[in-house]
C-alpha positions in Angstrom: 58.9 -34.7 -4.7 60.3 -32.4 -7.3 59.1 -31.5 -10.3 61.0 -31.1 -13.6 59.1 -30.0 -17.0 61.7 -30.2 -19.4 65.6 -31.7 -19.4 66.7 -28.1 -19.1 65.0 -28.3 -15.5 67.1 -31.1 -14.3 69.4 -30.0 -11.8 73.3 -29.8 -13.2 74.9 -31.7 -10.5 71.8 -34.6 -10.6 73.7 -38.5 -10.0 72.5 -41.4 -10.5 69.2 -42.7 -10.5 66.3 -45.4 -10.8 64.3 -44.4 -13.7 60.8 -45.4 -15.3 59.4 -43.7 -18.4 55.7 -44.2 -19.4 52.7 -41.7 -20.0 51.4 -43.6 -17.1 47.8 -42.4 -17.2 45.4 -43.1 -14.1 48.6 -44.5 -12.0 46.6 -47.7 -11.9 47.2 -51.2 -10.2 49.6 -51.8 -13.0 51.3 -48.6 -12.8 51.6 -48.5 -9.0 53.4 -51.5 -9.6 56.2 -50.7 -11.6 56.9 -47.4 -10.3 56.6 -49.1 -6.7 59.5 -51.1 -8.0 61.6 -48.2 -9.3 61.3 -46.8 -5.8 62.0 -49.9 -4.0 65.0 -50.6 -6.3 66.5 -46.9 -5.8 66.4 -47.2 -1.9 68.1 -50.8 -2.6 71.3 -49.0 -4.6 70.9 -45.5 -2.5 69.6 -43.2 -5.2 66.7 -41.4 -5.8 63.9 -42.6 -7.9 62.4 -40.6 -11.3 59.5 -41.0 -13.1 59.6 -39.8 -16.9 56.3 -39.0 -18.9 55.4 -36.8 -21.2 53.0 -34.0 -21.6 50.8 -33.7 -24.7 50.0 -37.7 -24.6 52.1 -39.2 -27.7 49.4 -40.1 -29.7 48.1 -36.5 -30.3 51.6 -35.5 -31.4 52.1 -38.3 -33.9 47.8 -38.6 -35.1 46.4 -35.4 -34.2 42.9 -35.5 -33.1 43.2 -38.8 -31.3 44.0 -37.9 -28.4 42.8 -40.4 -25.5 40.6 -39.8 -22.7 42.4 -38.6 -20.0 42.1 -40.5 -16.2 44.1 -38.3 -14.5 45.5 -34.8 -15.2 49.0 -34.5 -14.5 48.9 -32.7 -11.3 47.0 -35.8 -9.8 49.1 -38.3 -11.7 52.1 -36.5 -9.5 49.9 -36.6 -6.3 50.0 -40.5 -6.4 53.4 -40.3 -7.7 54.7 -38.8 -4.5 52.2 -40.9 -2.5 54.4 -43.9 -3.6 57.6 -42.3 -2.8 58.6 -41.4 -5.9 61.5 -38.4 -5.9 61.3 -36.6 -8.9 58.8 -36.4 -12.0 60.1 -35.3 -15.3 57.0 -34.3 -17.3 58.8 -34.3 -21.1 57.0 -31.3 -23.5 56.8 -34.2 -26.6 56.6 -32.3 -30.1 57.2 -33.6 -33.4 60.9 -33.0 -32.9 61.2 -35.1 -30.1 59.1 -37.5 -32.0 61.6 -38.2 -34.1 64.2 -39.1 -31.6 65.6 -43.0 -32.8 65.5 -45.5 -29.7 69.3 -45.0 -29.3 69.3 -41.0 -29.6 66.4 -41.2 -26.4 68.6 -43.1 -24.4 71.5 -41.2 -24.8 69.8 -37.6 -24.4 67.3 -38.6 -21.7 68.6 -41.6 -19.7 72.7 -41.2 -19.9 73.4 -37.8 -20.3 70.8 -36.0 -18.0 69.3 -38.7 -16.1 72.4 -41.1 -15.3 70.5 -44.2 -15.1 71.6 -46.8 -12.8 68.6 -49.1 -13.3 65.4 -48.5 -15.9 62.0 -50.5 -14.6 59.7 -51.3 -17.3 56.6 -53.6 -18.3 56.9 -55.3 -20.7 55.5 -54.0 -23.6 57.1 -50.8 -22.9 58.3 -49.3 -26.7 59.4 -45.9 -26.9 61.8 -43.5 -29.7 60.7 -42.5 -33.0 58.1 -45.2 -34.4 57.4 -46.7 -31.7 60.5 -49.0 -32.6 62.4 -49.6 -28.9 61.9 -52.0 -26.8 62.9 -53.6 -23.2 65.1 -56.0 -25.4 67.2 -53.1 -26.9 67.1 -50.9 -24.0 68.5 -54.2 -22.2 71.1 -54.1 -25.1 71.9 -50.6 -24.4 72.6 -50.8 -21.1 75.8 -53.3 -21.3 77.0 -49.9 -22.9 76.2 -47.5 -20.8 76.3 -49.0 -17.5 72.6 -49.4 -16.5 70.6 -52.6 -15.6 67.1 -53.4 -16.8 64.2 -55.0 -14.9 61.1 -55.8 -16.1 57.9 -56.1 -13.9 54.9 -58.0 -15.3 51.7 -56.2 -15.0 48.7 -57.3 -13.4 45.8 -59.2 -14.5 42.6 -58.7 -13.7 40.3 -61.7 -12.7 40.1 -63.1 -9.6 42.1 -66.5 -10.8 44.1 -64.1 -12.9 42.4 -64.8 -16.0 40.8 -61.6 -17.8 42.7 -59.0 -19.6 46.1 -57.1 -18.1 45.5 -53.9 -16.6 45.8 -51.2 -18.3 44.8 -47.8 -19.2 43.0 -48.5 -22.6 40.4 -50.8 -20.7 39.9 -48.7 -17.8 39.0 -45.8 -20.6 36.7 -48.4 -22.1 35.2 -49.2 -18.7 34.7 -45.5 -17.6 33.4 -44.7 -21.1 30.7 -47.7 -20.5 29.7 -46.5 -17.2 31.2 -49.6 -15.7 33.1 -47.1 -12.8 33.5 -50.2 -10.3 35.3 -52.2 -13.0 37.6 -49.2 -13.3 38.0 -48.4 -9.6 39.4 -52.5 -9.5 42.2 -51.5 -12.3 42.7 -48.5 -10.5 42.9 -49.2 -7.1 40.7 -46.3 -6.5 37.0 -44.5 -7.7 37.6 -43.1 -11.2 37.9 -39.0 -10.8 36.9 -36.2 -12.6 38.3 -32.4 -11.8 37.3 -29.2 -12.7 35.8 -25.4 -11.7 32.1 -25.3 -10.8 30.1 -23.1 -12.9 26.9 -21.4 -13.3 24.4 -24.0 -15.2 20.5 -23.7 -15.1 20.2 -24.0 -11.5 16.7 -26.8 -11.7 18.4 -28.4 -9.3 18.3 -25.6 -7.3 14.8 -24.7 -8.1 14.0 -28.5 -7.5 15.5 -28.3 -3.8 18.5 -30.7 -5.1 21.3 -28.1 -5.8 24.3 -29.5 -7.9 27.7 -28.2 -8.2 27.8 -27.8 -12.4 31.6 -28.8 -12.7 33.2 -27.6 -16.5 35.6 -30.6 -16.8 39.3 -30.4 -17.7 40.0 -30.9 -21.8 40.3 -34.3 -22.8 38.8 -36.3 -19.2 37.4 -39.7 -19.5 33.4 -38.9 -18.5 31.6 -41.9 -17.1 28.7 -43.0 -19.6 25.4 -40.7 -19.1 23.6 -41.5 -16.1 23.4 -41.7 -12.0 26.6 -42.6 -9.8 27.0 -43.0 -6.3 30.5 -41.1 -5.0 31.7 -37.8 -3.4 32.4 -34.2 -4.2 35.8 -32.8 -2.8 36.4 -29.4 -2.2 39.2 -27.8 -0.6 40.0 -31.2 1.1 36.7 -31.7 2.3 34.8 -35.3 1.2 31.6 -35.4 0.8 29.0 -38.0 -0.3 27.4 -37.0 -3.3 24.8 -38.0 -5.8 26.0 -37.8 -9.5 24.4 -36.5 -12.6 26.0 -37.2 -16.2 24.6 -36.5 -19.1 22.2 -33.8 -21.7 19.8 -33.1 -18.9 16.8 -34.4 -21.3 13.8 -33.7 -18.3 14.8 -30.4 -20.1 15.8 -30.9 -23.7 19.3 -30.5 -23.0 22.3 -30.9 -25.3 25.3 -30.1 -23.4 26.7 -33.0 -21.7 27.1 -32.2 -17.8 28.6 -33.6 -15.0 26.4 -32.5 -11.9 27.3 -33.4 -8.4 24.7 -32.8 -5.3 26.3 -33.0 -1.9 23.8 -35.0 -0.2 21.9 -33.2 3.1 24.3 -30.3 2.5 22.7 -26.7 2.8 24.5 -23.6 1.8 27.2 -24.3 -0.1 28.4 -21.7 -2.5 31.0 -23.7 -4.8 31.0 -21.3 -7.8 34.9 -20.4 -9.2 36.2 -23.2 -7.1 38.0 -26.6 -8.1 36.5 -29.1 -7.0 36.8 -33.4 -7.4 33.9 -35.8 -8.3 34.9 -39.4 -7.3 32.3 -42.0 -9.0 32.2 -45.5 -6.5 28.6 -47.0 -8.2 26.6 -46.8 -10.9 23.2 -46.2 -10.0 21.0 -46.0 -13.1 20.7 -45.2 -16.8 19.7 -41.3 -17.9 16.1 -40.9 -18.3 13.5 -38.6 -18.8 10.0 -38.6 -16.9 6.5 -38.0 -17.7 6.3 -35.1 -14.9 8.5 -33.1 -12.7 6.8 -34.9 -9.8 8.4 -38.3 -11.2 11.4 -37.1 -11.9 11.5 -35.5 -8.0 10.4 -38.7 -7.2 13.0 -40.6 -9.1 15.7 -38.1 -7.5 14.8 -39.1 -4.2 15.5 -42.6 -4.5 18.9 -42.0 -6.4 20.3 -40.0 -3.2 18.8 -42.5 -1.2 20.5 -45.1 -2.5 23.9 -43.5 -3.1 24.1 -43.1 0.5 23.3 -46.5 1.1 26.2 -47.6 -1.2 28.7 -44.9 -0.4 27.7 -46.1 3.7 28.2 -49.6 3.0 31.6 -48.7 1.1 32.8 -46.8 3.7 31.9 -49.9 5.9 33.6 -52.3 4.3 36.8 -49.8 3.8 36.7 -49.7 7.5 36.8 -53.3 8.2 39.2 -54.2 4.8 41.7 -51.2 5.2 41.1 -47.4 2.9 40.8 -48.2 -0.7 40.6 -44.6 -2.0 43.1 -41.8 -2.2 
């Protein structure tokens, strides 16, 4: 897949395409969707398939300060990308000049003259250009004039009779956020995941005979709610099961908020300086703190005793079902 970060990077002799535009955070069930679509649709008319976001998110450009919890970083955004067969990923640097770009001035700069839209896939709520004031209506309009269709692709719901609320990335934030990581994984077709370089922390784990990997999250990741999780730590391609710490470490009078990850009956693992993944599958409790370290050693041992049993019996039921995770 190639990567573009700016219109300048677009090659000078690029034809036609099958474009979608979004900020498309978490590549969810929705998501997968639509740009699934734009890829089918391009191997229907012979062209190749682009995917158009932008990097800040909007909403920090236009309210600074309120920018969103982040699902995915962008490098893992394109990592799904190309794992649906997308061709090319134009990553937008959005500033406040850019912000002011009318609905009719975006089309023309991104989609016509760099872009050469053949066909634009959208959801339907998709708005875009200075305001917030396009929609799929106008770019429909737009496109009698300069020779691209539109097709819009209803998102899903969630629900098992398809009642609930659409997907989308606002409620998988607000899942996440309430430690609800299974209700996230079911928007997002995948455990919710959290990046970043293990560092040096106060080593009780360690000294406690459960040694965590201390990972220093990426600015602006949506962090499960404080507590124990079920998942796996990834490092250098290697999955492993893992029992997760979040939260102020209060056993100690903490105040910095930590993600912690122990790689369950692994011995010897030197992690520090390296990028590593933490995958959250299941809650397993709320944060607490103990009236003795032999509780709390206590308390450890049944949380890695039953995050195996749930990771085991999710790997089971992956096995029978067909793999769920990326």
């Amino acid at each position: 897949m190639q990567r573009w970060r700016g219109l300048e990077d677009i090659p000078q002799d690029w034809g036609r395409s099958v474009v979608t535009i979004g900020s498309y955070d978490g590549v969810h069930r929705g998501h997968q969707l639509i740009i699934g679509r734009a890829v089918e649709r391009a191997r229907e008319l012979g062209v190749p398939s682009v995917v158009v976001t932008f990097d800040p998110h909007p909403s920090e450009v236009v309210r600074p300060g309120s920018h969103p919890p982040l699902l995915a970083p962008h490098h893992r955004r394109a990592e799904l990308m190309a794992e649906l067969g997308v061709d090319a990923l134009l990553i937008l640097p959005f500033t406040q000049e850019f912000s002011k770009l009318s609905p009719a001035d975006f089309i023309v700069k991104v989609l016509v003259d760099k872009l050469h839209a053949r066909a634009v896939i959208e959801g339907p709520n998709f708005r875009f250009g200075h305001r917030a004031a396009g929609n799929v209506a106008f770019l429909s309009e737009l496109g009698q004039t300069y020779d691209y269709e539109v097709e819009v692709v209803d998102l899903y719901v969630r629900g098992e009779a398809g009642g609930g609320e659409p997907f989308s990335s606002t409620l998988t934030r607000r899942l996440v956020s309430e430690g609800d990581v299974e209700g996230a994984a079911e928007i997002l077709g995948r455990p919710h995941r959290v990046e970043g370089v293990v560092v040096r922390g106060a080593q009780r784990g360690r000294e406690l005979g459960y040694p965590t990997a201390n990972v220093e999250t990426l600015p602006h990741t949506a962090i499960p709610a404080d507590g124990v999780y079920a998942g796996w730590l990834t490092v250098e391609g290697e999955r492993m099961p893992a029992a997760i710490s979040v939260g102020t470490n209060p056993q100690f009078d903490g105040t910095e908020r930590t993600v912690e990850a122990y790689a369950i009956d692994r011995v010897g693992l030197d992690l520090y300086g390296l990028h590593v993944a933490v995958d959250f599958l299941a809650y397993v409790r709320g944060q607490e703190k103990f009236d003795s370290i032999e509780a709390l050693l206590e308390a450890i041992g049944a949380d890695v005793k039953r995050s195996s049993e749930l990771i085991e019996a999710y790997e089971v039921r992956a096995r029978a079902e067909g793999p769920a995770t990326r």
